[in-house]
N, C-alpha and C positions, 0 to 999 in steps of 0.2 A: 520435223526437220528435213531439210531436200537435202537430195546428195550431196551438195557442195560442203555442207556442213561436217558427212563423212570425210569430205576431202581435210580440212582443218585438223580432223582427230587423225586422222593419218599422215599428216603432214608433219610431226611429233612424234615420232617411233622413238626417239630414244628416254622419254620424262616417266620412267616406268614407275609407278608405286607400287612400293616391296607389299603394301595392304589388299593390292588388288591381284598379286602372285598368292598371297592368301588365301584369298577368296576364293580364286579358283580351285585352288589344292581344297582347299573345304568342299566347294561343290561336287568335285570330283570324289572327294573322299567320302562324301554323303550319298552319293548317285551309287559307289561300287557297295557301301554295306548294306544298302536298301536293295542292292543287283542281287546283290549275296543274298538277300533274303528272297526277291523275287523270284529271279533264278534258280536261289536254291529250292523255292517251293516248286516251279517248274520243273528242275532234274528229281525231285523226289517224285513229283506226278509221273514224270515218264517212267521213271524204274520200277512205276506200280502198274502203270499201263500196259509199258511195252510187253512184260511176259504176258500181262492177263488176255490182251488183245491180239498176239499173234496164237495163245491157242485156244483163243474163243472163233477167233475166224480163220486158223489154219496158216500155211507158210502164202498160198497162193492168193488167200485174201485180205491178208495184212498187205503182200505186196503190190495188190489189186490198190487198196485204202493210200499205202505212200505213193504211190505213180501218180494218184489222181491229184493228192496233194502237192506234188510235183510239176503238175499241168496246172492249177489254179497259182501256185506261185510265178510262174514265168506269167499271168496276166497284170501281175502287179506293175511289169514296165508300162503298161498302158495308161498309168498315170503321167507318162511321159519325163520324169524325174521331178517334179512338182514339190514331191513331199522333201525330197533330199537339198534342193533350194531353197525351201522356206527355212530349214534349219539356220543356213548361212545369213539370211534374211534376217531372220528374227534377233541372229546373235548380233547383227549392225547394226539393229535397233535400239538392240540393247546398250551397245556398246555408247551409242549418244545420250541416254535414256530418253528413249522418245515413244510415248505411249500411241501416240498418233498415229506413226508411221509403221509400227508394229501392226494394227490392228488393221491399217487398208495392206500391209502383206499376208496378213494370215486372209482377210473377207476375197481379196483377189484371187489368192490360191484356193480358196475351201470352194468359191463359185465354180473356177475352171474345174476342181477335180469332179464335182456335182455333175457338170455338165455332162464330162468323161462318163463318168459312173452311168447317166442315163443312155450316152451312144450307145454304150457298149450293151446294154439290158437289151437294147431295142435292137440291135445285133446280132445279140446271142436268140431272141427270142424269134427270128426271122431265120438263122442259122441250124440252128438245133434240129430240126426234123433229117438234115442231110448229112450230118454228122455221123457218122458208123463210129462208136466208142469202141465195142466190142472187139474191132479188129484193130484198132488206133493199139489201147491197150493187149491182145492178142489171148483175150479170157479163153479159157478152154474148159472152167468148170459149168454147165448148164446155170446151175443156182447161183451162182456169180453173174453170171451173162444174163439173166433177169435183170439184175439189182444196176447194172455196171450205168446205165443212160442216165437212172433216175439220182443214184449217189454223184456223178458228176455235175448231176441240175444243180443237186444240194449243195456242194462245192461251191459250185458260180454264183448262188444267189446271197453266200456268206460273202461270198468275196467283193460282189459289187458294195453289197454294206461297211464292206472293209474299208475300202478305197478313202471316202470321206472323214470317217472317225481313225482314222491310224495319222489325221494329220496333230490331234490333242498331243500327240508323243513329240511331235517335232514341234509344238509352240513350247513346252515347257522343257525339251531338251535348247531351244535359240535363249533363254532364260536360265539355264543350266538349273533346272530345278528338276532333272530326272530322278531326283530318288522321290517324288510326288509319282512320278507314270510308274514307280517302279512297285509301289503299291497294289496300282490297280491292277499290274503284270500279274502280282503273287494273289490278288482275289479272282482275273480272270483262270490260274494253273486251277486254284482250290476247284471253283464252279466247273473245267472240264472233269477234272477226276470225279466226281459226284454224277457228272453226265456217263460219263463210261461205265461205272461201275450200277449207273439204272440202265441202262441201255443192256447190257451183258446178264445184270438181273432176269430181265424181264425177255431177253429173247431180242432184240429188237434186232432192225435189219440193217446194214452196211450201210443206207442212206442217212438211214436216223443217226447214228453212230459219228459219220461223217459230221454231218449238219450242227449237234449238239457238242462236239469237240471242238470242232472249231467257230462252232457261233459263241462260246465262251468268251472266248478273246477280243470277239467283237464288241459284246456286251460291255465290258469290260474297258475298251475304248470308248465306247458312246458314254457311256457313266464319267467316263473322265473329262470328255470333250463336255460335257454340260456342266461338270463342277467345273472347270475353270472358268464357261461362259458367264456360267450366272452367279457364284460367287469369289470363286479367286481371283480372276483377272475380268469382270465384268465389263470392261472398254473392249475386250477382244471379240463381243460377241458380232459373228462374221452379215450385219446389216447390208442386202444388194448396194445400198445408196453408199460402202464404203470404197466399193470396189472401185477401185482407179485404171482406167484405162492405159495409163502412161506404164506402168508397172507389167504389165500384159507381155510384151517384149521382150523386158529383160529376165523375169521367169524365165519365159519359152526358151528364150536364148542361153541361156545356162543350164534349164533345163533338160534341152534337149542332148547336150552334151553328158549330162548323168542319164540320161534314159539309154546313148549308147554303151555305156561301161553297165548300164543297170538289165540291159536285155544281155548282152554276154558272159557279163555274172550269172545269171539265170540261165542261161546254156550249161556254160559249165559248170553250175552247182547242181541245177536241177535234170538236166538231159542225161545224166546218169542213168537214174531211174528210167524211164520212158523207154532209153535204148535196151536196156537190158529185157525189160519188161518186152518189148515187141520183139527181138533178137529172138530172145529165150524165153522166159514164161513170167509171169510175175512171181511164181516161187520163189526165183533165183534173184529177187531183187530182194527180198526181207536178211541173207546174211550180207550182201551188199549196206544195205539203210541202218540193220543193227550194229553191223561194225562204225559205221561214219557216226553215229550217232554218240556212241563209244568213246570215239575218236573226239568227239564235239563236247564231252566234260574235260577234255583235257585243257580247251579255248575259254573254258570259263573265266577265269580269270579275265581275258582282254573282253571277252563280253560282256562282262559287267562296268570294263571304263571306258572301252571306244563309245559308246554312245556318248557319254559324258565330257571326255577327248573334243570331241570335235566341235561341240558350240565353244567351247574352253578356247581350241586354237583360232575359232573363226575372229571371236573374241579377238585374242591377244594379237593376231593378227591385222586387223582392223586400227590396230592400236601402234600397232609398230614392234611389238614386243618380241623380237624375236629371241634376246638372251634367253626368253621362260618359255619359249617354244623348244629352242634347243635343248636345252636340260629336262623338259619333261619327255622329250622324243626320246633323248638315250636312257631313261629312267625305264619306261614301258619296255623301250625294246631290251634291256636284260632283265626285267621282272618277269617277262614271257617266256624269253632263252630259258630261265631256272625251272621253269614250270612246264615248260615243253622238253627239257633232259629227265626227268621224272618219271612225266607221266609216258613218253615214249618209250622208256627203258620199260617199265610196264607193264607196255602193252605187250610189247614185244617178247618179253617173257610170258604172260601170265592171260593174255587175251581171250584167246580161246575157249581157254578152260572158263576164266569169266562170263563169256558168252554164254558157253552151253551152260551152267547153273545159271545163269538172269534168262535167258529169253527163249533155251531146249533147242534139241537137237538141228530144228530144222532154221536154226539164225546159226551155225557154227560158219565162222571163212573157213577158207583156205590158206594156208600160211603165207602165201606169194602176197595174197590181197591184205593180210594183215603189214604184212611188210610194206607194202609201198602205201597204203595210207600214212604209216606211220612218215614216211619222208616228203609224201604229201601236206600232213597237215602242218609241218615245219614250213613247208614254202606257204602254205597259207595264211600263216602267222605272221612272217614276215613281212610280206604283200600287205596285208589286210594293215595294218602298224603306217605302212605307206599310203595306202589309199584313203585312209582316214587324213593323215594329212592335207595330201593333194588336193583331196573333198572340203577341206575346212579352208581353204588357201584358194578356191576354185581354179588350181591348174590342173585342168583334168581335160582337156582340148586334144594332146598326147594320150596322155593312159584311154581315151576314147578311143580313137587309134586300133593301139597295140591290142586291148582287150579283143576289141570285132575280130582282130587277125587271129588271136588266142581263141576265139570262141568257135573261127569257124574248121581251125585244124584240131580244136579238141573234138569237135561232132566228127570230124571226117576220121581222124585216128581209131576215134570209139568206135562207130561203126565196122571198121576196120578189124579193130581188135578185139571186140567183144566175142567176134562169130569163132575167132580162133583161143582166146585164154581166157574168154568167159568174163565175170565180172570185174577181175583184174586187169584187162584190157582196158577196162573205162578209167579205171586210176590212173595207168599209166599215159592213157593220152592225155589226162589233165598235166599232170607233173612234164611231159614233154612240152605242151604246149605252154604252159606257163614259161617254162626254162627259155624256151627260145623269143618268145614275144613281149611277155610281162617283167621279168625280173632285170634285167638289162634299165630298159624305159626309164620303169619307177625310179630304179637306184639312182640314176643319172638328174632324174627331174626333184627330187627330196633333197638332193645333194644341195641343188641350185637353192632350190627354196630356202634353205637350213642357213647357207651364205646370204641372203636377203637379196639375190640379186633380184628379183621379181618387185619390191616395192616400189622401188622411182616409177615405174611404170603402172602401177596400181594409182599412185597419187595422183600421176597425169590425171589416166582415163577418170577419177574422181572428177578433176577440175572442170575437165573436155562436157563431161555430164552436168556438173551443176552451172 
């Protein structure tokens, strides 16, 4: 089906079937219990990990292990936003059912990100000798500063592997068929913990460690990415002869606009770590990463349905359905509010002491940092409620924007602020930076969407296209 025909199906926003506001609430409600289970096998893995592994390799080389993982996630914008399009993609495919057109977006996008995947090898592999890791991260233990070059190789070489197989997540989330990836989420948690707990057995070293945690996940995706090629969705499988050149464009072009919101997400999620680490020591980043971590069972909840959320809205969207757009946006945002007065209240009491019994003395904050996470990770919640939106609706042209300006005074604050209030400095440049650039934006741009004024104008460019 060519575009024109999307134009048609959205030419009809208001013929909604009450059967297909079902279906979604199902898929969605099957994506968060299968999250639940996924998920939940993930947070059990970590709450077995985290203690065993900060004092299997001490405070300085747990925080050594999260920095790096911290640096190999900001290479994920190098996909250029790819994978976070095909989502939208796949959900307007579906939205027609058009088996066709699904499968030359998924062989377009899987070719380009392949492509990626080899620049970047043969980059890093030309790069790497003039690299100083050592001082990048600011190791200070001898036996670390061995390990520190070769555990970051291990990193990047999971990670080029990443790139391609983390797109099986985004064909069957365009499908809203995630509680399928969610599956393979809770056999890839099982396989790291089994990895960890040989690795610490037997002695092994900080690269191994590295390498087999997180090559679990990979595993884990390539596994999934072949069951749907070769038996569940066997039209999908991504043949070069699929790949359509016409398609190339409006990727990029879309894409590129999530690769800016997707590298300044990555500043400010991930630049935490790195700053603190080069600042101060990597020591001081393991009660930093235990607390946020902490902080990040609280978001369980929206983690387990934003994924699911958003082929949902791309869907209804596409569709016109804005009455089940609106009702499920105010549904999420006070099922979050409830779970965020909670577990806040909580933390806030009882944090601490949680800490030092789950992960010993050397993960405890400091109450300032305990505090401002906690009204950090409230704006995060909210934000993240909206950018799932704007993501599934692709008005993200704005939030592109605001994010680069959020990202580059959250690096300058932290800087800033780390040298003088320590790890808590870097929260609080988040939470500034957010306040003045993000929260404004979004609010103002959901508003519009939520009113439908953006559709006449989606119908156009439909028409203009086909």
């Amino acid at each position: 089906m060519t575009p024109s025909a999307l134009a048609e199906t959205a030419a009809a926003p208001h013929n909604q079937n009450p059967q297909e506001s079902k279906r979604r609430y199902r898929g969605i409600a099957a994506a968060a219990l299968t999250a639940l289970f996924g998920k939940g096998t993930s947070v059990v893995v970590s709450v077995i990990t985290v203690p065993l592994t900060v004092r299997y390799l001490g405070a300085e080389g747990y925080g050594l292990w999260i920095t790096i993982s911290s640096v190999v996630t900001m290479f994920f914008l190098f996909d250029i936003g790819i994978a976070s399009t095909l989502t939208n993609l796949i959900s307007e495919a579906y939205a027609v059912d058009d088996k066709e057109l699904a499968a030359t977006y998924f062989a377009t996008a899987f070719w380009i990100v392949l492509g990626i995947t080899a620049l970047l090898g043969l980059g890093g592999w030309i790069l790497w000798p003039y690299i100083h890791w050592i001082s990048i991260f600011h190791v200070q233990d001898p036996a670390l500063a061995n390990e520190t070059s070769l555990a970051m190789a291990a990193a990047f070489m999971v990670f080029l592997l990443a790139l391609p197989t983390s797109l099986a997540t985004k064909v069957l989330g365009g499908y809203q068929e995630l509680h399928v990836s969610n599956l393979f989420v809770a056999a890839g948690s099982v396989l790291s913990l089994l990895v960890v707990l040989a690795v610490v057995y037997s002695h092994g070293s900080l690269p191994l460690l590295i390498a087999g945690f997180a090559g679990s996940s990979v595993a884990a995706n390539a596994a999934c990415l072949l069951w749907i090629c070769l038996f569940h969705k066997p039209w999908m499988k991504p043949w070069p002869r699929q790949v359509n050149p016409g398609y190339i464009r409006r990727i990029f072009s879309t894409g590129t606009q999530f690769f800016v919101i997707q590298m300044a997400a990555l500043i400010i999620f991930s630049s935490g770590n790195l700053v603190i680490s080069h600042y101060l020591n990597p020591a001081q980043v393991t009660p930093y990463a235990i607390t946020w971590r902490l902080m990040g069972y609280m978001m369980a909840v929206q983690t387990m349905i934003i994924p699911a959320l958003w082929p949902a809205y791309s869907e209804a969207y596409a569709k016109g359905h804005m009455a089940w757009i609106r009702s499920t946006y105010n549904r999420v945002r006070w099922i979050t509010a409830v779970v965020l007065a909670f577990g806040c209240s909580t933390m806030l009491y009882a944090g601490r002491n949680v800490i030092r019994l789950w992960a010993g003395p050397a993960a405890i904050p400091s109450t300032l940092l305990v505090q401002l996470m906690c009204v950090w990770v409230v704006i995060c919640v909210f934000t993240t409620n909206q950018s799932c939106l704007m993501g599934a609706t692709f008005r993200v042209g704005k939030q592109a924007i605001a994010s680069s300006l959020a990202a580059v005074a959250n690096l300058a604050l932290s800087i800033l602020w780390v040298k003088t209030m320590g790890a808590a400095g870097v929260v609080l440049a988040t939470i500034v930076s957010y306040l003045i650039f993000i929260v404004v934006v979004q609010t103002w741009e959901v508003r519009r969407i939520l009113r439908g004024d953006f559709l006449v104008a989606r119908e156009d460019r439909y028409q203009t296209r086909g």
